[in-house]
C-alpha positions in Angstrom: 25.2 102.4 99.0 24.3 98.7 98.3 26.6 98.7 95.5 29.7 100.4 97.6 28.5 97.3 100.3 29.2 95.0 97.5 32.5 96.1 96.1 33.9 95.9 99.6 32.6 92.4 100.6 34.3 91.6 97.0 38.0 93.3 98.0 38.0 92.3 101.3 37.1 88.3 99.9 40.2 89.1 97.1 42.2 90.6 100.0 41.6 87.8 102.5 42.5 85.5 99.8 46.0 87.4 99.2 47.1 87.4 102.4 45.5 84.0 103.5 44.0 85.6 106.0 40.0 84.7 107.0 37.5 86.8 106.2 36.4 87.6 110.0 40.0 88.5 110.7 40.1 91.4 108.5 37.7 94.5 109.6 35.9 96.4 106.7 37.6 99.6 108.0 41.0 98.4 106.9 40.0 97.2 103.6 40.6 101.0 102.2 44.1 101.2 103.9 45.0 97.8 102.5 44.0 98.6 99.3 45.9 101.5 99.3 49.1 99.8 101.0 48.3 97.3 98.0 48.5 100.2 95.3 51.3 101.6 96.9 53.3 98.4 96.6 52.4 97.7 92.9 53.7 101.9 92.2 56.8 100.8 94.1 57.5 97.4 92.0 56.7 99.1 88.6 59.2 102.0 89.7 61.4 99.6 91.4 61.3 97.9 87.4 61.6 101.1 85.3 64.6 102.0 87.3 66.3 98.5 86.8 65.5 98.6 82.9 66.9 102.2 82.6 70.4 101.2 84.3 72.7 99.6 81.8 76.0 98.2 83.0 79.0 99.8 81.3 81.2 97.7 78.9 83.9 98.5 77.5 86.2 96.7 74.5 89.9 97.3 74.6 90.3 97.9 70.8 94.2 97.5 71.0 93.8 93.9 72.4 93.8 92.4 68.4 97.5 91.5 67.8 99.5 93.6 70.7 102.3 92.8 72.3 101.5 91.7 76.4 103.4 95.3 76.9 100.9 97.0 75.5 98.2 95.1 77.0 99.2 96.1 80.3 99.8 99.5 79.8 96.3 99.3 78.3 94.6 97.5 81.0 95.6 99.5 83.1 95.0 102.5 81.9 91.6 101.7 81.3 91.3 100.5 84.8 92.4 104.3 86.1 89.8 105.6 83.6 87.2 103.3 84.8 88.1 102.3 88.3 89.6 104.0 91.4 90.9 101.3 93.1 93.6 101.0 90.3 95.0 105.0 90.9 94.8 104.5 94.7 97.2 101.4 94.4 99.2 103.3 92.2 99.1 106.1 94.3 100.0 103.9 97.6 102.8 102.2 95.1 104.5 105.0 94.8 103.9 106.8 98.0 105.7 103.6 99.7 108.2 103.7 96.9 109.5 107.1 98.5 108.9 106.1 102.1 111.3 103.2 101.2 113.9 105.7 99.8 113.5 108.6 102.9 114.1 105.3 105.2 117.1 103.9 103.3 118.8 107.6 103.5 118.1 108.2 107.1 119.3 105.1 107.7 122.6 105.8 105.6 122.7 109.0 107.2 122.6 107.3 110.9 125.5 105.0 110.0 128.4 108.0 109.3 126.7 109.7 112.4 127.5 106.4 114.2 131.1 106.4 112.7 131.8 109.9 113.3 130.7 109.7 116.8 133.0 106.5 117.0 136.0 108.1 115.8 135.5 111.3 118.1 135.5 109.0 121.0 138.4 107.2 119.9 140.2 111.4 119.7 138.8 112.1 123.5 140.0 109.0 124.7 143.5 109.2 123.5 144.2 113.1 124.8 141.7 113.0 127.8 142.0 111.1 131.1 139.0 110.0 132.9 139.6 110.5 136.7 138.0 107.8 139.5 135.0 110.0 139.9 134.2 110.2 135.8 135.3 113.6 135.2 137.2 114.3 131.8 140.8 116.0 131.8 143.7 116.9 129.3 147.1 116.1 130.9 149.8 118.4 130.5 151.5 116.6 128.2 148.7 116.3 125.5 148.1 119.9 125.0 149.7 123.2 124.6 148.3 126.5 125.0 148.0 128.8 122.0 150.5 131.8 120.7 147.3 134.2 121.7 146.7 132.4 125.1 143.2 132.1 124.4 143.2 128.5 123.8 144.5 125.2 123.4 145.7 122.8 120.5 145.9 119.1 120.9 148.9 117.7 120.3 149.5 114.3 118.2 145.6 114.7 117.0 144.9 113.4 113.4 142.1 115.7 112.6 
């Protein structure tokens, strides 16, 4: 018993002189938690250590680097940068996905302009055959249309399409 007595007065002295704590401060009831706490730390650092010295950062040597033409170099570079990196296949992959969105924009947009001229050029047709009366409404004057052989329709007369 007197030596337990003793080993504690002499970890709760080391323990007090740690944490720079006084001696009165610390009650002997806490001196087996904080050495425990104290253990557990130490586990935690040497762990914290093996864990550092067992992870090795991964280098790599371009082996065509030695007399290639900058060509090369890139194509190299960057292909070693898909195998090693993601970053470099997601820009690729944004690269070309706005590559095509450019393209699909550029055609609609083509596409939009002969809609805009073939609208333009049909309203050009219903304004030369069709009269527009004082309260908007459209008509075809005698004179711009005849009726066809079958007397199921009309033809416009003078139209160039």
């Amino acid at each position: 018993m007197m030596e337990k007595s003793q080993k504690l007065k002499q970890e709760l002295h080391r323990l007090a002189g740690k944490f720079n704590l006084p001696e009165s401060d610390i009650d002997e009831e806490l001196v087996p938690l904080m050495l425990v706490l104290e253990q557990s730390t130490t586990k935690v650092d040497q762990a914290t250590a093996k864990i550092n010295d067992s992870v090795k950062p991964v280098i790599y040597n371009n082996s065509y680097a030695h007399d290639s033409s900058a060509w090369t170099l890139f194509w190299g570079n960057i292909s070693t940068g898909i195998g090693y990196n993601i970053v470099a296949i997601s820009l690729i992959s944004l690269g070309f996905f706005l590559g095509c969105l450019g393209i699909y924009a550029l055609k609609d947009y083509m596409s939009d302009q002969e809609k805009i001229a073939t609208a333009e050029k049909d309203l050009k047709l219903i304004y030369k055959h069709f009269i527009k009366d004082k309260d908007g409404n459209f008509f075809i004057p005698k004179e711009n249309y005849e009726i066809t052989p079958d007397k199921k329709g009309i033809r416009l007369l003078n139209s160039e399409q």
